[in-house]
C-alpha positions in Angstrom: -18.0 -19.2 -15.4 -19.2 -15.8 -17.2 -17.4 -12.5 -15.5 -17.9 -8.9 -15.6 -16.0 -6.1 -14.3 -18.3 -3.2 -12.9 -15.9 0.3 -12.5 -18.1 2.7 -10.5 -19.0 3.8 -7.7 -20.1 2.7 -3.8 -23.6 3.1 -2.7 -23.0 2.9 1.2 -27.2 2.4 1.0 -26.6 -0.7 -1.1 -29.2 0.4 -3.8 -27.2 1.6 -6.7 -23.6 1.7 -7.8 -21.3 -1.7 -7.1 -23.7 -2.6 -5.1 -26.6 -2.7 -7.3 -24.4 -4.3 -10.0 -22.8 -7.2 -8.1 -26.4 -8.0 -6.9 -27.5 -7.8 -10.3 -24.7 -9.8 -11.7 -25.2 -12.3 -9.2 -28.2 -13.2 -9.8 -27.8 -13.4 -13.2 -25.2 -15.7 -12.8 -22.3 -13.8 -13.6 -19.1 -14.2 -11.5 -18.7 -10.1 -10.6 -15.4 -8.1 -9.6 -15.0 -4.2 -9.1 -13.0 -1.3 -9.1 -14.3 1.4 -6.7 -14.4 5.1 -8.3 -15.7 6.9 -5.6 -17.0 5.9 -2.0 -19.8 7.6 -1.6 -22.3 8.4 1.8 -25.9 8.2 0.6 -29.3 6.8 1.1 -32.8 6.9 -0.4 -33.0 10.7 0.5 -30.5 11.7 -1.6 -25.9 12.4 -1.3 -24.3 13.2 1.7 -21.0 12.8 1.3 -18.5 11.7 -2.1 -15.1 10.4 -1.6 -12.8 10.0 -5.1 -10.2 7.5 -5.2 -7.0 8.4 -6.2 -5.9 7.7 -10.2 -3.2 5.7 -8.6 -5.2 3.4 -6.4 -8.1 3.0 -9.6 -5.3 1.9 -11.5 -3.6 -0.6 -8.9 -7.7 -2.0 -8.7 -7.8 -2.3 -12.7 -4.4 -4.0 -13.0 -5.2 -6.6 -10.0 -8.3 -7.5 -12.0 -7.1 -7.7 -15.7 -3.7 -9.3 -14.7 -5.5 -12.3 -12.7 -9.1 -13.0 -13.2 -9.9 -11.2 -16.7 -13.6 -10.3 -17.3 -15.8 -10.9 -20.3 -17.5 -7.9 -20.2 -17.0 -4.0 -17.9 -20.0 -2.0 -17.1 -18.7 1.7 -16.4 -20.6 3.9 -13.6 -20.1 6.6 -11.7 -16.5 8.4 -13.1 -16.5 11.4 -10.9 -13.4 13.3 -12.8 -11.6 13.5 -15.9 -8.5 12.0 -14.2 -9.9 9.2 -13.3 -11.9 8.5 -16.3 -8.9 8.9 -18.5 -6.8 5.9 -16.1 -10.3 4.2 -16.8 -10.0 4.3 -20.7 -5.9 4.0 -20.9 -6.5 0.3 -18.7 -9.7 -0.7 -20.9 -7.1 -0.2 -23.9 -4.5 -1.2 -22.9 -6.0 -4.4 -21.9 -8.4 -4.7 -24.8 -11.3 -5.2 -22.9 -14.4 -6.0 -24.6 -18.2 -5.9 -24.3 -17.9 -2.6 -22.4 -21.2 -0.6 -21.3 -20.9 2.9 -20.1 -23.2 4.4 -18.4 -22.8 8.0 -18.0 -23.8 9.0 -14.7 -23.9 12.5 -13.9 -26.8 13.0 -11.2 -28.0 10.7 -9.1 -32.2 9.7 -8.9 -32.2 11.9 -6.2 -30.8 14.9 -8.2 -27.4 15.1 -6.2 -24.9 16.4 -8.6 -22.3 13.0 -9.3 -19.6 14.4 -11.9 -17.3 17.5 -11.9 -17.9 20.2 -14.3 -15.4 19.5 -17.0 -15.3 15.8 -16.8 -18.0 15.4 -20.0 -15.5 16.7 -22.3 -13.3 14.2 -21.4 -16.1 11.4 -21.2 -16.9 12.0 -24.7 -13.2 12.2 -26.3 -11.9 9.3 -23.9 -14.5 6.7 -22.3 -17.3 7.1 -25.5 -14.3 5.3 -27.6 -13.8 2.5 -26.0 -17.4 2.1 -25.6 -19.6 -0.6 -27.4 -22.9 0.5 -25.8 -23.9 3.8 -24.3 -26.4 3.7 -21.8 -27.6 7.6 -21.4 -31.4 8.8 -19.8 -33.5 11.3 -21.2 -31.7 13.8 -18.6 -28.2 12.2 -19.8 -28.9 12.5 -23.0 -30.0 16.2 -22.5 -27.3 16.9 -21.4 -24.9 15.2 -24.4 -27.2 16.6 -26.8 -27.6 20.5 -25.2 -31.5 20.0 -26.5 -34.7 18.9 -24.8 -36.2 15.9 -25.2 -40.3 15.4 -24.7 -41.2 13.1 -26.8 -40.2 9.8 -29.0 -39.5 12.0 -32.1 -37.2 14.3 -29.9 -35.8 10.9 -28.8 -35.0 9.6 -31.9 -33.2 13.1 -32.7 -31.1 13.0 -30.1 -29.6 9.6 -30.4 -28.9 10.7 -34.1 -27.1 13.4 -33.0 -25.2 11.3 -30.2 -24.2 9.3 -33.2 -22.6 12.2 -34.6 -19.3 11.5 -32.0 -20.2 7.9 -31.1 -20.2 5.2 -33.0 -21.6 2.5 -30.8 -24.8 1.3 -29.7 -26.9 3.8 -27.9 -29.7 2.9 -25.6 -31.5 5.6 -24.9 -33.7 5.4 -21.9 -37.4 6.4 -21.7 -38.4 5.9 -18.2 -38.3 9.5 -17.6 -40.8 10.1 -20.6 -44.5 10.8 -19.1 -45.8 8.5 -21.7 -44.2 5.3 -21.7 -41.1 3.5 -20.6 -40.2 2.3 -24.0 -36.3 2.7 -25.2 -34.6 3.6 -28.2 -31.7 1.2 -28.9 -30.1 3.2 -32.1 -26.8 2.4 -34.2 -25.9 3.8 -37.6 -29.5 5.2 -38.2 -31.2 2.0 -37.4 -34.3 2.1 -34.7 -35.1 -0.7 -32.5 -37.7 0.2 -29.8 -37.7 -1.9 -26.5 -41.0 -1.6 -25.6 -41.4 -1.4 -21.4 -44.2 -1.7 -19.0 -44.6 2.0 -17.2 -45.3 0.4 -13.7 -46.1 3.0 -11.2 -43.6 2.8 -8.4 -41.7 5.8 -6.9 -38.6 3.5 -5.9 -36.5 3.8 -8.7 -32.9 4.2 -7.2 -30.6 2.1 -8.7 -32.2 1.4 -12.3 -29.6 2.9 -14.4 -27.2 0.9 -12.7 -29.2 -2.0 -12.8 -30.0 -1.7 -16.3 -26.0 -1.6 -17.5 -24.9 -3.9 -15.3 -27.9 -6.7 -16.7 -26.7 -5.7 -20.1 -22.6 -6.3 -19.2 -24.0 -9.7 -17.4 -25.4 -10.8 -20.6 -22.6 -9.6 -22.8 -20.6 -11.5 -20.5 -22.8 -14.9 -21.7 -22.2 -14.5 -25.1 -25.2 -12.8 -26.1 -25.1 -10.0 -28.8 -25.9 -6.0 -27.7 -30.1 -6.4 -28.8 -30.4 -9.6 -27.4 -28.5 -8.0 -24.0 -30.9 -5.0 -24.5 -34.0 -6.9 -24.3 -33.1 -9.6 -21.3 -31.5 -6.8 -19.5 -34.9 -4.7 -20.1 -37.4 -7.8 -19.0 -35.1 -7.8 -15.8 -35.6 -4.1 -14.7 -39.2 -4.3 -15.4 -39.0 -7.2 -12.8 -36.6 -5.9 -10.3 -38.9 -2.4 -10.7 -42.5 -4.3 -10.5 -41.8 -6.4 -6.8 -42.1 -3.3 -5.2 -39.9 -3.2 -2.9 -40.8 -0.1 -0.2 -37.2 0.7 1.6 -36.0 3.7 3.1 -37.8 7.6 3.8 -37.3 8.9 -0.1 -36.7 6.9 -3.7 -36.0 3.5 -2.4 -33.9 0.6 -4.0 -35.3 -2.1 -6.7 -35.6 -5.6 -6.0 -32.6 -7.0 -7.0 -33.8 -11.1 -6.1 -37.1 -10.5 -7.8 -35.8 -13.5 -9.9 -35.0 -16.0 -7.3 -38.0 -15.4 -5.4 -40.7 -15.7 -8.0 -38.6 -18.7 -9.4 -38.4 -20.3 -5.8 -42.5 -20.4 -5.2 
Protein backbone atom coordinates (compact mmCIF):
# COMPACT_ATOMS: atom_id res chain seq x y z
CA UNK A 1 0.00 0.00 0.00
CA UNK A 2 0.97 3.77 -1.02
CA UNK A 3 2.03 6.09 2.31
CA UNK A 4 2.54 9.60 3.06
CA UNK A 5 3.59 11.36 5.99
CA UNK A 6 1.72 14.73 6.62
CA UNK A 7 4.00 17.10 9.41
CA UNK A 8 1.57 19.88 10.35
CA UNK A 9 -0.58 20.96 12.35
CA UNK A 10 -4.17 19.96 14.27
CA UNK A 11 -7.34 21.55 13.27
CA UNK A 12 -9.43 20.69 16.50
CA UNK A 13 -12.45 21.85 13.81
CA UNK A 14 -11.41 18.95 11.54
CA UNK A 15 -11.39 21.19 8.40
CA UNK A 16 -7.73 21.78 7.71
CA UNK A 17 -4.39 20.70 8.99
CA UNK A 18 -3.86 16.65 9.72
CA UNK A 19 -7.17 16.50 9.66
CA UNK A 20 -7.91 17.73 6.29
CA UNK A 21 -4.92 15.69 4.99
CA UNK A 22 -5.60 12.24 6.50
CA UNK A 23 -9.13 12.66 5.04
CA UNK A 24 -7.73 13.53 1.93
CA UNK A 25 -5.17 10.85 1.84
CA UNK A 26 -7.73 8.46 2.70
CA UNK A 27 -9.75 8.80 0.22
CA UNK A 28 -7.35 8.79 -2.11
CA UNK A 29 -6.21 5.64 -1.11
CA UNK A 30 -3.15 6.44 0.50
CA UNK A 31 -2.23 4.76 3.84
CA UNK A 32 -1.56 8.31 6.04
CA UNK A 33 0.67 8.86 9.28
CA UNK A 34 1.51 12.24 11.08
CA UNK A 35 3.61 14.23 13.13
CA UNK A 36 1.72 16.92 15.04
CA UNK A 37 3.49 20.62 14.86
CA UNK A 38 1.17 22.39 16.77
CA UNK A 39 -2.33 21.69 18.39
CA UNK A 40 -4.25 24.19 17.69
CA UNK A 41 -8.11 25.49 19.00
CA UNK A 42 -10.02 26.73 15.99
CA UNK A 43 -13.13 26.64 14.05
CA UNK A 44 -14.73 28.16 10.92
CA UNK A 45 -14.58 31.69 12.60
CA UNK A 46 -11.16 31.93 12.77
CA UNK A 47 -7.88 30.83 15.82
CA UNK A 48 -8.44 30.69 19.32
CA UNK A 49 -5.85 29.22 20.70
CA UNK A 50 -2.05 27.59 19.26
CA UNK A 51 -0.21 25.13 21.19
CA UNK A 52 3.69 24.22 19.71
CA UNK A 53 5.06 20.94 20.33
CA UNK A 54 8.30 20.74 21.76
CA UNK A 55 11.50 20.07 19.03
CA UNK A 56 12.02 17.09 21.29
CA UNK A 57 8.66 15.41 21.06
CA UNK A 58 8.45 16.42 16.81
CA UNK A 59 11.50 14.58 16.66
CA UNK A 60 10.51 11.37 18.84
CA UNK A 61 7.06 11.56 16.19
CA UNK A 62 9.51 11.72 13.01
CA UNK A 63 11.76 8.98 14.27
CA UNK A 64 8.69 6.51 15.30
CA UNK A 65 7.57 7.06 11.70
CA UNK A 66 10.71 6.71 9.55
CA UNK A 67 12.21 3.90 11.76
CA UNK A 68 8.98 1.64 11.32
CA UNK A 69 6.55 2.37 8.66
CA UNK A 70 8.53 4.62 6.04
CA UNK A 71 6.41 6.85 3.85
CA UNK A 72 6.57 7.39 0.08
CA UNK A 73 5.96 10.81 0.12
CA UNK A 74 5.69 14.02 3.25
CA UNK A 75 3.45 16.83 2.80
CA UNK A 76 4.71 19.74 5.24
CA UNK A 77 2.00 22.19 6.88
CA UNK A 78 1.78 24.36 9.42
CA UNK A 79 5.71 24.82 11.00
CA UNK A 80 4.92 27.40 13.62
CA UNK A 81 8.89 28.21 14.52
CA UNK A 82 12.24 28.07 13.25
CA UNK A 83 13.11 25.39 15.87
CA UNK A 84 10.86 23.25 14.88
CA UNK A 85 11.13 23.57 11.24
CA UNK A 86 14.90 23.05 11.42
CA UNK A 87 14.20 19.33 13.54
CA UNK A 88 11.70 19.02 10.50
CA UNK A 89 14.53 19.43 7.71
CA UNK A 90 17.50 17.71 9.80
CA UNK A 91 14.89 14.25 10.03
CA UNK A 92 13.71 14.69 6.21
CA UNK A 93 17.63 14.54 5.52
CA UNK A 94 18.72 12.54 7.57
CA UNK A 95 16.26 10.02 6.49
CA UNK A 96 16.30 10.86 2.74
CA UNK A 97 12.79 11.30 2.42
CA UNK A 98 11.50 11.90 -0.92
CA UNK A 99 8.50 13.32 -2.76
CA UNK A 100 8.22 16.08 -0.26
CA UNK A 101 5.59 18.98 -0.66
CA UNK A 102 5.73 22.03 1.52
CA UNK A 103 3.29 24.07 1.87
CA UNK A 104 4.16 27.23 3.58
CA UNK A 105 1.54 28.19 5.84
CA UNK A 106 1.73 31.43 7.45
CA UNK A 107 -2.01 32.72 7.95
CA UNK A 108 -4.80 30.77 8.23
CA UNK A 109 -8.22 31.30 5.66
CA UNK A 110 -9.49 33.17 8.33
CA UNK A 111 -6.51 35.64 8.57
CA UNK A 112 -5.24 34.35 12.08
CA UNK A 113 -1.51 34.84 12.05
CA UNK A 114 0.01 30.89 11.97
CA UNK A 115 4.02 31.42 11.99
CA UNK A 116 6.39 33.43 14.24
CA UNK A 117 8.06 36.39 12.88
CA UNK A 118 11.46 35.17 12.07
CA UNK A 119 10.65 31.68 11.14
CA UNK A 120 10.62 32.58 7.01
CA UNK A 121 14.22 33.07 7.09
CA UNK A 122 14.69 29.85 8.25
CA UNK A 123 11.89 28.30 6.00
CA UNK A 124 13.67 29.47 3.12
CA UNK A 125 17.44 28.48 4.03
CA UNK A 126 16.20 25.04 5.66
CA UNK A 127 12.70 23.43 4.65
CA UNK A 128 12.76 25.14 0.76
CA UNK A 129 15.98 22.61 0.36
CA UNK A 130 14.63 19.68 0.98
CA UNK A 131 11.71 20.54 -0.92
CA UNK A 132 10.66 19.07 -4.39
CA UNK A 133 7.43 21.10 -4.74
CA UNK A 134 6.43 24.38 -3.09
CA UNK A 135 3.01 24.94 -2.73
CA UNK A 136 2.74 28.91 -1.92
CA UNK A 137 -0.87 31.27 -2.47
CA UNK A 138 -0.91 34.51 -3.96
CA UNK A 139 -0.76 35.96 -0.21
CA UNK A 140 2.23 33.29 0.41
CA UNK A 141 3.92 34.13 -2.37
CA UNK A 142 3.57 37.87 -1.45
CA UNK A 143 4.97 37.42 1.14
CA UNK A 144 8.28 35.27 -0.31
CA UNK A 145 8.51 37.62 -3.05
CA UNK A 146 7.99 41.25 -0.90
CA UNK A 147 5.84 42.31 -4.23
CA UNK A 148 2.17 42.38 -5.09
CA UNK A 149 0.66 40.18 -7.17
CA UNK A 150 -2.74 41.11 -9.26
CA UNK A 151 -2.53 39.50 -12.12
CA UNK A 152 -1.17 36.31 -14.28
CA UNK A 153 1.79 38.39 -15.49
CA UNK A 154 2.62 39.45 -11.82
CA UNK A 155 2.18 35.70 -11.24
CA UNK A 156 4.48 34.53 -13.46
CA UNK A 157 7.08 37.14 -12.00
CA UNK A 158 6.88 36.11 -8.85
CA UNK A 159 7.44 32.38 -9.25
CA UNK A 160 10.61 33.52 -11.39
CA UNK A 161 11.79 35.24 -8.68
CA UNK A 162 10.93 32.30 -6.06
CA UNK A 163 13.16 30.41 -8.41
CA UNK A 164 15.90 32.66 -7.69
CA UNK A 165 16.45 30.62 -4.03
CA UNK A 166 14.42 27.42 -4.91
CA UNK A 167 15.03 25.20 -7.24
CA UNK A 168 12.01 22.95 -7.21
CA UNK A 169 8.68 22.89 -8.52
CA UNK A 170 6.55 25.82 -7.66
CA UNK A 171 2.85 25.77 -7.68
CA UNK A 172 1.65 28.90 -7.42
CA UNK A 173 -1.96 29.16 -6.47
CA UNK A 174 -4.58 31.42 -8.16
CA UNK A 175 -7.61 31.01 -6.16
CA UNK A 176 -7.12 34.26 -4.51
CA UNK A 177 -6.93 35.96 -8.09
CA UNK A 178 -10.45 37.80 -8.87
CA UNK A 179 -10.31 36.48 -12.26
CA UNK A 180 -9.78 32.91 -12.35
CA UNK A 181 -8.63 30.05 -10.30
CA UNK A 182 -6.07 28.89 -12.67
CA UNK A 183 -2.37 27.95 -11.28
CA UNK A 184 1.05 28.45 -12.29
CA UNK A 185 3.14 25.26 -11.92
CA UNK A 186 6.75 26.85 -12.78
CA UNK A 187 10.36 25.06 -12.78
CA UNK A 188 13.54 26.41 -14.42
CA UNK A 189 11.58 28.99 -16.51
CA UNK A 190 9.08 26.59 -17.86
CA UNK A 191 5.12 27.58 -17.51
CA UNK A 192 2.48 25.10 -17.11
CA UNK A 193 -1.01 26.56 -16.31
CA UNK A 194 -3.53 24.32 -14.47
CA UNK A 195 -6.45 25.73 -15.58
CA UNK A 196 -9.39 25.64 -12.56
CA UNK A 197 -13.05 26.15 -12.37
CA UNK A 198 -13.71 29.51 -10.14
CA UNK A 199 -16.81 27.96 -8.32
CA UNK A 200 -18.45 30.48 -6.11
CA UNK A 201 -18.45 29.06 -2.59
CA UNK A 202 -17.37 31.01 0.50
CA UNK A 203 -16.19 27.61 2.34
CA UNK A 204 -12.81 27.41 1.52
CA UNK A 205 -11.00 26.32 4.80
CA UNK A 206 -8.89 23.70 4.39
CA UNK A 207 -7.93 24.04 0.52
CA UNK A 208 -4.33 24.67 0.85
CA UNK A 209 -4.08 21.75 2.92
CA UNK A 210 -6.15 19.86 0.83
CA UNK A 211 -4.38 20.73 -2.28
CA UNK A 212 -0.60 19.49 -0.78
CA UNK A 213 -1.73 16.71 0.76
CA UNK A 214 -3.67 15.36 -2.82
CA UNK A 215 -0.45 16.15 -4.44
CA UNK A 216 1.90 14.08 -1.64
CA UNK A 217 -1.04 11.22 -2.05
CA UNK A 218 -0.31 11.08 -5.61
CA UNK A 219 3.48 11.31 -5.40
CA UNK A 220 3.07 8.59 -3.07
CA UNK A 221 1.38 6.40 -6.22
CA UNK A 222 4.17 6.87 -8.34
CA UNK A 223 2.94 9.70 -10.31
CA UNK A 224 5.43 12.49 -11.46
CA UNK A 225 4.95 16.31 -9.88
CA UNK A 226 2.57 17.63 -13.20
CA UNK A 227 0.71 14.63 -13.23
CA UNK A 228 0.24 15.09 -9.14
CA UNK A 229 -0.57 18.82 -9.97
CA UNK A 230 -3.32 18.16 -12.17
CA UNK A 231 -5.18 15.00 -10.22
CA UNK A 232 -4.55 16.86 -7.12
CA UNK A 233 -6.21 20.11 -8.89
CA UNK A 234 -9.43 18.03 -10.34
CA UNK A 235 -9.77 16.84 -6.62
CA UNK A 236 -10.02 20.36 -4.97
CA UNK A 237 -12.35 21.56 -7.60
CA UNK A 238 -14.48 18.54 -6.36
CA UNK A 239 -14.01 18.70 -2.71
CA UNK A 240 -14.73 22.77 -3.26
CA UNK A 241 -17.81 22.31 -5.77
CA UNK A 242 -20.15 19.71 -3.20
CA UNK A 243 -20.77 22.55 -1.19
CA UNK A 244 -20.61 21.66 1.88
CA UNK A 245 -22.23 24.55 4.33
CA UNK A 246 -20.66 23.83 8.03
CA UNK A 247 -20.06 26.01 10.78
CA UNK A 248 -20.91 30.24 11.47
CA UNK A 249 -17.78 31.57 9.18
CA UNK A 250 -15.45 29.86 6.14
CA UNK A 251 -16.53 26.35 6.54
CA UNK A 252 -14.62 23.12 5.60
CA UNK A 253 -14.56 21.38 1.95
CA UNK A 254 -16.02 18.13 1.24
CA UNK A 255 -13.45 15.85 1.75
CA UNK A 256 -15.77 12.37 0.52
CA UNK A 257 -16.99 14.35 -2.52
CA UNK A 258 -15.34 11.31 -4.21
CA UNK A 259 -16.99 8.41 -2.65
CA UNK A 260 -20.31 9.85 -2.71
CA UNK A 261 -20.65 10.82 -6.25
CA UNK A 262 -18.89 7.40 -7.04
CA UNK A 263 -21.40 5.53 -4.74
CA UNK A 264 -24.79 6.86 -6.66
Amino acid sequence: MHKSLTIAGSDSSGGAGIQADLKTMTVLGVYGMSAITALTAQNTTGVQSIFEVTPKFLEDELDSIFTDIFPDSVKIGMVSNADLIRVISKKLRDYNAKNIVVDPVMVSTSGSKLMADGAKDTLLSELFKVADIITPNIPEAEALTGQSIKSKDDMVEAAKKIGEFFEGYILLKGGHSTDDADDLLYKNSEKIWIKGEHIENPNTHGTGCTLSSAIASYLAMGHDVPESVHLAKEFITGAIGAKLDLGKGRGPLNHMWKIYSENM
